[in-house]
C-alpha positions, 0 to 999 in steps of 0.5 A: 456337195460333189459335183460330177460331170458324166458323159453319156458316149453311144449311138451310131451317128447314122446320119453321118454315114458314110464317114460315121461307122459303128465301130467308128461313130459320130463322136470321134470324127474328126471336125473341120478344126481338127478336134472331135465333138468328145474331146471338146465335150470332156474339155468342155467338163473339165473346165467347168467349176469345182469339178474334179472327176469326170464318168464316161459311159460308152461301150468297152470297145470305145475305150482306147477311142476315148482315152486316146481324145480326151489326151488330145483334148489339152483338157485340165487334169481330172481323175476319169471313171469309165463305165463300161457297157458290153452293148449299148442299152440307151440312156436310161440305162447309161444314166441308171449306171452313172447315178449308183456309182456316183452314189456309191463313191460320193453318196447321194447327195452329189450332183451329176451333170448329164453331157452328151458325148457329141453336141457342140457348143460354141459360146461356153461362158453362157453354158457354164452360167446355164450350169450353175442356174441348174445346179442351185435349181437341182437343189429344190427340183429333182431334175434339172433339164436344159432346153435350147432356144430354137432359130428355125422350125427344127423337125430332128428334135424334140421339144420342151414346153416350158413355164418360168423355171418349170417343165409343162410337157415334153413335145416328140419331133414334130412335123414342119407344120407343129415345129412352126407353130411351136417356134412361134409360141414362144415358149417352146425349146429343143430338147438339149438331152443334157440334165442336172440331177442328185444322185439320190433324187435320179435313183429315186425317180428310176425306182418308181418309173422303172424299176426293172432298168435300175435294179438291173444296172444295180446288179450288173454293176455290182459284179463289175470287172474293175480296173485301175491305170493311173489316175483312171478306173474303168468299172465293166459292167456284167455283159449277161446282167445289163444285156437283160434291161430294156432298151430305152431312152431316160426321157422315156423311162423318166422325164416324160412321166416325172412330176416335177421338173426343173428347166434352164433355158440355154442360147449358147450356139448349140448343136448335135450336128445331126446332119451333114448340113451341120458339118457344112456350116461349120465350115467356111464359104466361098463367094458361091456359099460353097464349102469344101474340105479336101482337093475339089474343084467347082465349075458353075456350082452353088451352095454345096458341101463336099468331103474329099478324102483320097482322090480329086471331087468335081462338081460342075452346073450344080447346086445345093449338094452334099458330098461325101467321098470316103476310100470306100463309100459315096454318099450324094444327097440334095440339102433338104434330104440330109436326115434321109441318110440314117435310112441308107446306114438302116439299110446297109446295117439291115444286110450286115453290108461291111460300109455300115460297120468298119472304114477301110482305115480300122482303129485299135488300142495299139494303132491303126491299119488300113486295107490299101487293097485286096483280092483273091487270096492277098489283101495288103494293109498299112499297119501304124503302131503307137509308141510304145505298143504292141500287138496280142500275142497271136496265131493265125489259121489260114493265112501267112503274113510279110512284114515290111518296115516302112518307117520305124522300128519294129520288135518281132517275135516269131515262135521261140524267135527274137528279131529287131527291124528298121526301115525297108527290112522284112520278115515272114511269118508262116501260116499257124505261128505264134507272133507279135510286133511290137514298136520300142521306139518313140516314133511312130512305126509303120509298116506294109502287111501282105497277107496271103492265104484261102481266109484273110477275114478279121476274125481269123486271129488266136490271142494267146497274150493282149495287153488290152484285155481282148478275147 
């Protein structure tokens, strides 16, 4: 049988505000050792056994974002299926588009691992054991889930009360008081949300549990928008069709209300660094059980966390802190609270508050760029462009651009105008004509942008060519 691995990539990570935004969430932040929680899920896929493609369901905006981890990864060479949602529909709806494409290439006998885009598992040689216990156990069960095997009285997770190799019941996040009991029950584990399943047996299920969820993702994906790059195929999924389903999670739709479950219990250091305690712990500590990553300095202070980006943190007579300092936002939380802070990102996403959705730092399929300042008719950023790639083909109404070269070398069109550009030369290009910048060379090129004009939003663009098929 055909076995798939799909990594389900969505949600804000809100708890991880402020260096987790929407248009740049959990999943691609870059950890203390430099790798991000995808890429190691997709290396982590990769390595397991007889495994030969990879599915990822994420939102089209995130593709470029993906891609780009999964070759940072250094993973083995798998063919990837990407299946794109316009908006995210949560995993009931991600898990109904993974099982009917499965089905459909590989029929519905394959067998489809389930992996979250952003948990952390430290000792990988049990996990790929946990995985072939489920994997043989998929065969007599219809759904396989894992469950973690719990160190503390955890309020952020659900749990799973199990019997030998069988689910008795599926436990909501409790407060202190159950979690405590829970854990001292003995037979009580987090919910992992990862699960092992045949296609055919997940189709099923969703058929009788809720059947307007897979109907919907059946005809949203079949007037899919198909597309090949390489060893790569990307399936994107009908915007009108998909936005129509509900809306919730595959423990919900499914797992909750499914008679037979199967259960693999798992102790591998497992973590979905729910929280900047989290983060914290995964960095090393001083003599005072301090953590710091970036220029901080400390006076009299105790077990406390601290993010420095861009400038010098001090913290003096204090203990049990997390601080996070991002160019364009700070978040100060006591330990204890660290859950609170998806309340800060409802709050700030509630008023359309720009901190909830973009960094000052923006990433695009060509690059980067980061706004350094703005004000009153300028904002000035510094743009880096990929080898290789360009920009749309573009236009804007209200605002004229100069363009100096940093380091690099840029290929500029303006109008029916042709130019190349190496470092410390400039152009100009006035408000209304058609442009692109492209980078031919095989380093990085950067550059400073001042824009000037009576509208500098992001919006203000006209694409007349993308190479990304944006609008």
């Amino acid at each position: 049988m055909k076995f798939v691995p799909v990594i389900i990539s969505g949600g804000a990570g809100s708890r991880l505000w402020p260096l987790s935004r929407e248009t740049h969430p959990k999943p691609f932040l870059a950890l203390p050792d430099g790798g991000t929680l995808i890429g190691k899920t997709y290396a982590r896929a990769a390595r397991l056994h007889d495994v030969n493609e990879i599915v990822t369901v994420t939102n089209r905006e995130f593709l470029f974002l993906t891609r780009d981890a999964y070759e940072e990864a250094c993973a083995p060479a798998r063919r990837n299926t990407f299946l794109l949602e316009p908006e995210g529909r949560d995993t009931a709806a991600a898990v109904a588009l993974a099982a009917l494409h499965v089905a459909d290439v590989h029929g519905e006998m394959a067998t489809l691992l389930i992996l979250p885009a952003d948990h952390l598992i430290a000792d990988e040689a049990t996990f790929m054991d946990a995985v072939l216990k489920a994997r043989e156990l998929a065969r007599t069960e219809d759904i396989v889930t894992f469950g973690i095997t719990p160190d503390r009285p955890e309020t952020g997770f659900g749990y799973i009360e199990a019997e030998s190799d069988k689910v008795r019941r599926f436990v909501e996040k409790p407060d202190r008081a159950v979690a405590e009991s829970l854990l001292a029950s003995g037979n009580h584990f987090w919910n992992s949300g990862m699960f092992v399943f045949s296609a055919g047996a997940m189709i099923k299920a969703m058929e009788e549990h809720c059947p307007e969820i897979i109907e919907g993702a059946r005809e949203a994906l079949n007037d899919a928008k198909r597309g090949t790059n390489g060893e790569s195929e990307t399936l994107e999924v009908d915007r009108d069709i998909f936005m129509q389903l509900p809306a919730t999670s595959i423990d919900y739709a499914v797992m909750e209300k499914a008679e037979s479950v199967g259960f693999v219990p798992l102790s591998c250091g497992w973590s979905d660094i729910g929280s900047w305690a989290a983060v914290a712990d995964l960095v090393n500590a001083d003599e005072a059980g301090n953590r710091v990553a970036g220029e901080v300095i400390l006076e009299d202070a105790r077990d406390c966390y601290v993010h420095a980006e861009d400038r010098t943190v001090a913290l003096v007579g204090v203990e049990d802190l997390l601080v996070i300092d991002t160019p364009d936002a700070l978040l100060v939380t006591h330990r204890s609270q660290a859950q609170k802070v998806k309340t800060v990102y409802a709050r700030l996403k509630s008023e359309d508050h720009e901190a909830a959705r973009h960094h000052r730092t923006a990433h695009r399929p060509w690059g980067t760029y980061t706004v350094l300042e703005e004000g009153d008719r300028f904002k000035i950023k510094r743009i880096e462009v990929k080898p290789g790639a360009r920009l749309s083909l573009q236009a804007h109404h209200h605002r004229a651009e100069h363009w100096v070269v940093v380091s690099g070398t840029a290929k500029v069109v303006i109008g029916d105008q042709e130019i190349l550009l190496s470092i410390n030369q400039s152009t100009y290009i006035p408000c209304g004509h058609k442009h692109r910048m492209e980078n031919p060379g095989i380093l990085p090129l950067v550059l400073i942008e001042v824009q000037s004009g009576e509208y500098l939003g992001e919006d203000d663009i006209v694409r007349f060519e993308d190479a990304y098929g944006r609008a």
